[in-house]
C-alpha positions in Angstrom: -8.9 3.4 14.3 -5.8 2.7 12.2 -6.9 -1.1 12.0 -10.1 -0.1 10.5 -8.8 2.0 8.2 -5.8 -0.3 6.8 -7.9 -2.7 6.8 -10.8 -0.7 4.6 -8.5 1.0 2.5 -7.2 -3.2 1.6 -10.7 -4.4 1.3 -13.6 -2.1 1.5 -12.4 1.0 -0.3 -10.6 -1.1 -3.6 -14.6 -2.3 -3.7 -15.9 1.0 -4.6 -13.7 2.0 -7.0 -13.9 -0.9 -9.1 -17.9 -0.1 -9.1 -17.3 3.4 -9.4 -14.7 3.0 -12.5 -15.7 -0.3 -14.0 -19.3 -1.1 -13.1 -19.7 -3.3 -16.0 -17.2 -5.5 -14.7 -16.6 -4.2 -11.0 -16.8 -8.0 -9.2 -13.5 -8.9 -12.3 -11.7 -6.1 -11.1 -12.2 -6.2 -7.7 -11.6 -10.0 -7.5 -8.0 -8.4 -9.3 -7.0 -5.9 -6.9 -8.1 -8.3 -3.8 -5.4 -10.7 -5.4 -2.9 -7.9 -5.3 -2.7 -8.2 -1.9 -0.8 -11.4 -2.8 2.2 -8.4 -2.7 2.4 -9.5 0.9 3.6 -12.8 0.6 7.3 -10.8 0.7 6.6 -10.0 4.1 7.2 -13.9 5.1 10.6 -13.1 3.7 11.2 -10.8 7.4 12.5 -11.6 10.3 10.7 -11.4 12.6 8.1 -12.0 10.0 5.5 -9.5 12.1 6.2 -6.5 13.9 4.1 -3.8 14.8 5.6 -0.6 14.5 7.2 -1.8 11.1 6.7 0.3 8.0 6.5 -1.8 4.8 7.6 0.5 2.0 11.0 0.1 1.3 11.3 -2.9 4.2 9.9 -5.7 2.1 11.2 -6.5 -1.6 7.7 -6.1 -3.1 6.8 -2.7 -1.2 10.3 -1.2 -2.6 10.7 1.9 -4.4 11.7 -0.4 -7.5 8.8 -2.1 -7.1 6.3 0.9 -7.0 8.3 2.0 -10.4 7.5 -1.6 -12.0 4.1 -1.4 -11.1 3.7 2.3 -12.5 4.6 0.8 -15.8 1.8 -1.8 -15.7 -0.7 0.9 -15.5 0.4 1.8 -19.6 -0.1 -1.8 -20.5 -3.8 -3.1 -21.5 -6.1 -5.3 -19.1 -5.8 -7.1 -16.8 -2.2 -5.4 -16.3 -3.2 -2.2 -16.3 -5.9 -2.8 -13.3 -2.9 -5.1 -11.9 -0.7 -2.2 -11.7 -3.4 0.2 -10.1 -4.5 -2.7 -6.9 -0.6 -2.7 -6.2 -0.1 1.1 -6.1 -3.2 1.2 -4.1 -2.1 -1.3 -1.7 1.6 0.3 -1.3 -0.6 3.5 -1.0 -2.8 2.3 1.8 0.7 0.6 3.7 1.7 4.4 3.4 -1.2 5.6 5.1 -0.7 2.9 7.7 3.0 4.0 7.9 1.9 8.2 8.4 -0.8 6.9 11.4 2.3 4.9 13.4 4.6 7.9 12.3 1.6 10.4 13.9 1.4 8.4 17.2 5.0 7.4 17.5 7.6 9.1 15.2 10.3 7.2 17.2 9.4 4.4 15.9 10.2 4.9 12.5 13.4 6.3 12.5 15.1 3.2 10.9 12.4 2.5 8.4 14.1 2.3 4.9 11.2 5.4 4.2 11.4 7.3 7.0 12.4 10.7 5.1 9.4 10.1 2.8 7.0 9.8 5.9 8.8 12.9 7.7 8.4 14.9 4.3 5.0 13.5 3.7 3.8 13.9 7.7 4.8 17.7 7.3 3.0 18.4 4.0 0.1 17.7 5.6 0.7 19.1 8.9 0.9 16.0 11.1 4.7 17.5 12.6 
C-alpha cells in the first residue's frame, strides 16, 4: 500500500490538483509539477544510490530543509515559478508521507535519518506512536 500511495501522491494526485486549481491550463501545470520530480536526480548523488528504508528529507541535497525554504520562496514569484515551487513542496511532501509509513512499520529504521525528530514529532501528532 505505501507503493501505491507514493507513487499516486507523485503522479496521480499532482493531476487533480492542477484540474482542480487551473483547469484552464491543467495539462501546462501538470506537465510542470511532473517535471519537478526532476528533484530526484540528487538521489544519484547517494551511495548506495537506493535503499529501502531511506528517508529522503534531509538525506539528499535537493530534499534538505534549505531546499524546502528556497522552494517556499518560489511560490511568491509569478508563473511558471510559482507552480514550480508548489510540485517541489508537494513532492518533498509526498517523500514525507513515504517517510511516516516506513516510520509506522519500522521506527528502527529511521533512527539515523537526518529527519528523524520531524517524523517522531509528526508520527505522534497524528497518533501513529
Amino acid at each position: 500500500m505505501q507503493t501505491f500511495i507514493h507513487y499516486f501522491l507523485h503522479l496521480a494526485f499532482p493531476a487533480f490538483i492542477a484540474w482542480l486549481f487551473f483547469r484552464k491550463e491543467w495539462k501546462r501545470v501538470y506537465l510542470i509539477f511532473l517535471l519537478t520530480m526532476l528533484v530526484d536526480l540528487d538521489h544519484l548523488l547517494a551511495t548506495p544510490i537506493f535503499q529501502a528504508n531511506r528517508c529522503s528529507i534531509g538525506f539528499h541535497p535537493l530534499h534538505s530543509y534549505y531546499a524546502m525554504a528556497a522552494y517556499l520562496v518560489l511560490l511568491f514569484f509569478r508563473k511558471p515559478f510559482n507552480l514550480i515551487g508548489l510540485g517541489l513542496l508537494f513532492h518533498l511532501f509526498t517523500d514525507l508521507v513515504d517517510c511516516l509509513f516506513t516510520f509506522n512499520r519500522c521506527p528502527d529504521c529511521l533512527v539515523g535519518a537526518p529527519a528523524y525528530k520531524l517524523i517522531q514529532w509528526i508520527a505522534r501528532l497524528i497518533g501513529l506512536c
